[in-house]
C-alpha positions in Angstrom: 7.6 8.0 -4.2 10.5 9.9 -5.7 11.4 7.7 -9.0 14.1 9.3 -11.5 12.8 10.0 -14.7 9.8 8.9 -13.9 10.2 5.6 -13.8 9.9 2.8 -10.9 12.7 -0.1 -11.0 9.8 -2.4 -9.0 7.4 -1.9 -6.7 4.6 -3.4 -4.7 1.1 -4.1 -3.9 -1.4 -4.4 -1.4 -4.7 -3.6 -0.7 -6.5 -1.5 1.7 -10.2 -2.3 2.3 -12.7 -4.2 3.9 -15.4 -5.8 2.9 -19.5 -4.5 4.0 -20.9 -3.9 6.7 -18.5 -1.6 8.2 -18.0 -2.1 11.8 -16.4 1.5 13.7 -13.0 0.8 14.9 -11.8 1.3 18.2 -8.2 1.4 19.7 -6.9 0.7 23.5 -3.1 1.5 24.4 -2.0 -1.6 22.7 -4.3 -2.9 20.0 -7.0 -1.7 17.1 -10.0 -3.2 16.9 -12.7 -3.6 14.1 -13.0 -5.0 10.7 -9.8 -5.2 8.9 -7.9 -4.0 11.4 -5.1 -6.5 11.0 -6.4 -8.1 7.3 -3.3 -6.0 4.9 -2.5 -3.1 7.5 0.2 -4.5 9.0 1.9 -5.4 5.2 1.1 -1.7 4.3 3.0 -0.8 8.0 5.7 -3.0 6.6 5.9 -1.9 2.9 6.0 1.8 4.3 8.8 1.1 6.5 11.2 -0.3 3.8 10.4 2.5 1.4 11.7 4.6 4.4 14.9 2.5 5.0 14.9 2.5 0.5 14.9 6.6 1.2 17.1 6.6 3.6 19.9 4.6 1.8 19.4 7.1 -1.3 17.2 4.3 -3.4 14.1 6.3 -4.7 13.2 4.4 -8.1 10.5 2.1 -6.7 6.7 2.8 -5.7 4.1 1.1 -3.8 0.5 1.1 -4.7 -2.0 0.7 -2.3 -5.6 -0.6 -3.8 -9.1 -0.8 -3.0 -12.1 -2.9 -4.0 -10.3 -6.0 -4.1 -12.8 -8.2 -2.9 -15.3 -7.2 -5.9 -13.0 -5.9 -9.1 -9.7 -4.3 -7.8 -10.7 -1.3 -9.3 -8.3 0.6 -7.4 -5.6 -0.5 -9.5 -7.5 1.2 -12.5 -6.2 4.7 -10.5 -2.5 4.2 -10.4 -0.1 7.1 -11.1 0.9 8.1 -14.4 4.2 7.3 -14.2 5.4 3.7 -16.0 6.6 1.1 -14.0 8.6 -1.5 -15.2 8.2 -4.2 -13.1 6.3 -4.7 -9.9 6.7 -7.7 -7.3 
């Protein structure tokens, strides 16, 4: 996300896997089916549509991180961006 300077005023946090065995999706006309398929998707649908309405309104000083392996070590969060954030909720 666009952050002035650098620097996010807050944030937030979700993850983005599954755990093994992995199981193909499939989707109809009105659902999606398979492993995970509603476990954090629809907070990451949600988080993506506020940082839209954020953008929208001229607030850019925020970032969302999105993580992996959080069933074993989170060690997604080992990857985050190099910008500083000062506060994340």
């Amino acid at each position: 996300m666009c952050m002035p300077n650098g620097v996010a005023r807050g944030g937030a946090s979700t993850h983005m896997d599954t755990v093994p065995p992995f199981i193909e999706s499939r989707e109809d006309d009105d659902d999606i089916y398979g492993r995970g398929a509603c476990d954090a998707k629809g907070i990451i649908a949600a988080l993506i549509a506020a940082a839209e309405k954020l953008l929208e309104s001229a607030t850019s000083n925020f970032a969302l991180l999105f993580v992996v392996g959080e069933e074993k070590n989170s060690a997604g969060r080992t990857l985050r961006p190099a910008r500083r954030v000062e506060r994340a909720i």
